[in-house]
KEFILUM-870367 format. One record per residue (C-alpha): x, y, z. Coordinates in steps of 0.05 Angstrom, whole numbers, plus 5000, padded with zeros to 4 digits. Example, Ala and Ser with C-alpha at 12.3 -4.5 7.8 and 13.67 -1.06 7.14 Angstrom:
! residues 2
524649105156/527349795143/
END
This chain:
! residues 108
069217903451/069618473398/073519093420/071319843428/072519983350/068819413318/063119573368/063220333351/064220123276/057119643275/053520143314/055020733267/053320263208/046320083238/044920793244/046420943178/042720423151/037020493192/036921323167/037121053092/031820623107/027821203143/029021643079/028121123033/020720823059/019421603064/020821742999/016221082966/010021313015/010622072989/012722413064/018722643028/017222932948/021622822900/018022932837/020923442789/027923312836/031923482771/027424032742/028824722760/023825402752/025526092722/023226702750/016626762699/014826002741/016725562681/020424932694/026024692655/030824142666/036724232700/043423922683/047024262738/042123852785/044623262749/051423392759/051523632825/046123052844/051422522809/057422752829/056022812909/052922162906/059121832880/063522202923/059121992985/058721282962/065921242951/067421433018/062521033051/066420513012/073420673033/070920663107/067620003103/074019663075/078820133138/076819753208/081420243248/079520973221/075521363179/079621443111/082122193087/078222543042/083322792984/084223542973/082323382896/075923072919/074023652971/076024142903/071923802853/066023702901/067224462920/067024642839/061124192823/056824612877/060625242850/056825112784/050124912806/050025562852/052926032791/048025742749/042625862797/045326622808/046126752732/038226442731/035426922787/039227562754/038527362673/032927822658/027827362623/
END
């Protein structure tokens, strides 16, 4: 009989895999839009792409995957996220927000 953990452990990993299933059969029937994800508008209405998107789009997915990666291999406890992580994650959405802020107040 499994113990308290490993029941915990398989029910939080159905429930995340049955939420990235809900997102991602949402996402191929169009309830959720991701067209022009990575494109970004100026104040005149013009779209441009973004790199900051990219970045910040990139680097939280690889921070979320490695996690989810850590905590699949630990059967006791959630691993620690690393202060270096939490302050390059933290610097990554630093960017994409100052380079949304200098967007909204360049004049154009």
């Amino acid at each position: 009989m499994p113990d308290l953990s490993q029941i915990v452990a398989w029910i939080a990993l159905g429930f995340t895999a049955g939420m990235a299933l809900t997102l991602a059969a949402q996402m191929l029937n169009g309830q959720i839009n991701t067209r022009r994800l990575l494109w970004g508008r100026h104040r005149n209405g013009d779209l441009y792409f973004s790199p900051e998107r990219v970045q910040l789009l990139a680097f939280t997915l690889w921070v979320a995957f490695s996690y989810l990666k850590q905590a699949a291999q630990s059967s006791s406890s959630l691993p620690a996220v690393s202060p270096i992580t939490l302050a390059l994650l933290g610097g990554s959405h630093s960017y994409y927000l100052g380079a949304k802020a200098f967007a909204m107040l360049s004049k154009k």
